[in-house]
N, C-alpha and C positions, 0 to 999 in steps of 0.2 A: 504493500500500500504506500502510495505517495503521501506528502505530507503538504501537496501545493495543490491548488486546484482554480480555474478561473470562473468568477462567476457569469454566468452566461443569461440569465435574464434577472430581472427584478419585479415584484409586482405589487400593487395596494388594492384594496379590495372599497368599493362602495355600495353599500343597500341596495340590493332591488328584490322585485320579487320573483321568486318562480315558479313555475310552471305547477306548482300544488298549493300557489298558494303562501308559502313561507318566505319571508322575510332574510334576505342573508349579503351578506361580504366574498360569500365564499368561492366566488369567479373573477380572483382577480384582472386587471390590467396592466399592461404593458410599459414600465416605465423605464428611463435611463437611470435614474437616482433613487436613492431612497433615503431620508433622514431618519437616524434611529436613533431614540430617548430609550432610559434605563426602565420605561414601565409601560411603550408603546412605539410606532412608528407613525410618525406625523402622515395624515390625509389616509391611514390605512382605518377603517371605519370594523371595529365590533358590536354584533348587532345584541349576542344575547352574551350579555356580561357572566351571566352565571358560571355558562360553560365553556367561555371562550374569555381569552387573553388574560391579562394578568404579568407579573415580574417575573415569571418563571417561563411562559410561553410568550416573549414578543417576535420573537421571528420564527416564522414555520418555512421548513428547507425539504423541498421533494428532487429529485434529481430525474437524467431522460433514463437512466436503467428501472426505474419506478417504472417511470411512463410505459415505454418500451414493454415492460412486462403487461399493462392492461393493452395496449396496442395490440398484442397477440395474441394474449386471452379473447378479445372483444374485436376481431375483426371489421364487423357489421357496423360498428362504431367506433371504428380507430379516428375518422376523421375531429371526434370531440376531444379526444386526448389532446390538448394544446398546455404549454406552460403556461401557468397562470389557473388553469380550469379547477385545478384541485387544491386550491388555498391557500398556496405557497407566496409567501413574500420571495425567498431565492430560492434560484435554481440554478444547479450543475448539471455536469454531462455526466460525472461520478459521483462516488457514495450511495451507500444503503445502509439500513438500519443495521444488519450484519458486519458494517466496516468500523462503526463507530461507538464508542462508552461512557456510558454516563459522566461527566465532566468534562470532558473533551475541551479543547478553550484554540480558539480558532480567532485570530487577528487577519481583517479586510482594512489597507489604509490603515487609519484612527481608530475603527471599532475594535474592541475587544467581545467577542460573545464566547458563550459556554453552554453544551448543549444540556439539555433537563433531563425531557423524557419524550416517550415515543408517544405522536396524537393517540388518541382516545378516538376511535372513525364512530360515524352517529349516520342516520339515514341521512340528515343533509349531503351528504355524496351521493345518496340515489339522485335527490329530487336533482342537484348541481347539471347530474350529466344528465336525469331524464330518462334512467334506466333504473331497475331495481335490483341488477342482478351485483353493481358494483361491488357495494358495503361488504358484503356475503366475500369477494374474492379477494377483495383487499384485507379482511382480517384475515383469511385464511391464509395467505402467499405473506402476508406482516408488512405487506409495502405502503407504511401508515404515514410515513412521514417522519422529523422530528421538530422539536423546539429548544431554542435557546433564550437563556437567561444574558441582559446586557451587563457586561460589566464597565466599558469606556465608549462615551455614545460617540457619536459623529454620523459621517456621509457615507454611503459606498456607491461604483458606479458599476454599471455594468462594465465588464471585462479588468475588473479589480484581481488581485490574486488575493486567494484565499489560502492562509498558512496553517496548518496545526502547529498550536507554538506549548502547548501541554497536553498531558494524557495521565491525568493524579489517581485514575480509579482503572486500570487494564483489566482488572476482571473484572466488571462492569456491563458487560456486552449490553446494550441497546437494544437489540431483537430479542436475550434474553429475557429483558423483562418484560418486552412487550409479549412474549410466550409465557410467561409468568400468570398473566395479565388475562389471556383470553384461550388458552389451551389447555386441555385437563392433564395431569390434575394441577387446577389452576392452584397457584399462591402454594407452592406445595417447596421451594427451595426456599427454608425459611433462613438460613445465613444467608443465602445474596439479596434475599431483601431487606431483611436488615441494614446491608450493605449499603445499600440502596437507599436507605430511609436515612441512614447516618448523614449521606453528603449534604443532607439539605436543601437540595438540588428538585424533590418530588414538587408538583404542582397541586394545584386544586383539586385535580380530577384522581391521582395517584395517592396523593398524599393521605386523605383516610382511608384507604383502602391497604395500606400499611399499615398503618398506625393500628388499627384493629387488630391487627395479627397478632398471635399468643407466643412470643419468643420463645 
C-alpha cells in the first residue's frame, strides 16, 4: 500500500428531495474546493442532524474501487454510479475500507484529518440511486465508505496529494469493525472493540453500541 494518493474529485451536498419523497444532501456536486472547519465543511448542507455529521464524521471519503465494485454488481444501472452520487465529500481512485485503520491521520495541503469509523449505510442509498437492491449489497460486499475527524482545518483542491502521515492503531482494521458491526456473530471480538472504543475516535452512531458491550 502506498502512502500518497491524489484527490480526484470533491463534493458538497445540498437538500433536495427524492424520488420517495425524502429530504436529503446525499447526491452530492461537483466542486474544485472545498473548505473544511473542525465540526463541518462550509456550503456542504446536513439534513437530518440526528444521524448524520457531527466532529467525528465531517468528511465522508468513497473511492472509484467502491464505485467500480457496484458498477459491476449493477450493470443495468452503472450509468448512476457517478462520484458525488453516494455522499462523498472526497474521492480517490484508491483505498477501501480493507486498506485503512481506525486513526489513520492523512494530511491534504493544510488539512490535517483522521479517519473514525466506517458509515452506518441507511435506505437513503436506495431512494439516492432509485433502486432498492443497493443498501442490501453494499453492506454485504462492506463498501460503506468512511469518515474523518478534523484535526487542522483549511482548503483542499482537487488534484491535492493526499499523504498518510500516521497509523497509531495497525490493528484497527476498518472493515473489521464495520464486520463487527453488521455480520454474525455480530459484536462478538470483544478486545478489538474495546480497542476501538478506547481511541475515542467512535461517532454517534458507533459509539453506544460499544459502550453497551459487557467487557
Amino acid at each position: 500500500m502506498t502512502n500518497k494518493y491524489i484527490v480526484l474529485g470533491l463534493f458538497l451536498g445540498k437538500a433536495e428531495t427524492l424520488i420517495n419523497g425524502q429530504i436529503s444532501a446525499i447526491r452530492k456536486k461537483s466542486v474544485q474546493s472545498i473548505d473544511i472547519r473542525e465540526t463541518h465543511i462550509i456550503n456542504d448542507e446536513v439534513v437530518d442532524q440526528k444521524f448524520h455529521g457531527g466532529d467525528m464524521r465531517v468528511i465522508h471519503h468513497y473511492s472509484k474501487i467502491n464505485y467500480d465494485h457496484l458498477k459491476t454488481t449493477f450493470p443495468d444501472i452503472s450509468n448512476r454510479f457517478i462520484p458525488g452520487s453516494f455522499g462523498e465529500n472526497l474521492y480517490t481512485e484508491e483505498l477501501t475500507e480493507k486498506d485503512l485503520f481506525v486513526g489513520d491521520t492523512f494530511q491534504i495541503g493544510d488539512v490535517i484529518m483522521q479517519v473514525t469509523v466506517p458509515r452506518r449505510p441507511c435506505a437513503t442509498i436506495n431512494n439516492g440511486y432509485e433502486d432498492n437492491r443497493i443498501l442490501k449489497e453494499v453492506i454485504n460486499s462492506g463498501h460503506v465508505g468512511w469518515f474523518y475527524k478534523v484535526i487542522k482545518e483549511g482548503i483542499i483542491h482537487v488534484g491535492d496529494e493526499m499523504i498518510l502521515i500516521d497509523r497509531p492503531y495497525p490493528n484497527l482494521n476498518l472493515y473489521k469493525l464495520f464486520e463487527q458491526g453488521y455480520s454474525a456473530p455480530r459484536f462478538s471480538d470483544l478486545p478489538f472493540l474495546k480497542e476501538c472504543l478506547d481511541t475515542n475516535l467512535m461517532d454517534k452512531g458507533w459509539m453506544p453500541k460499544l459502550s453497551a458491550l459487557e467487557y
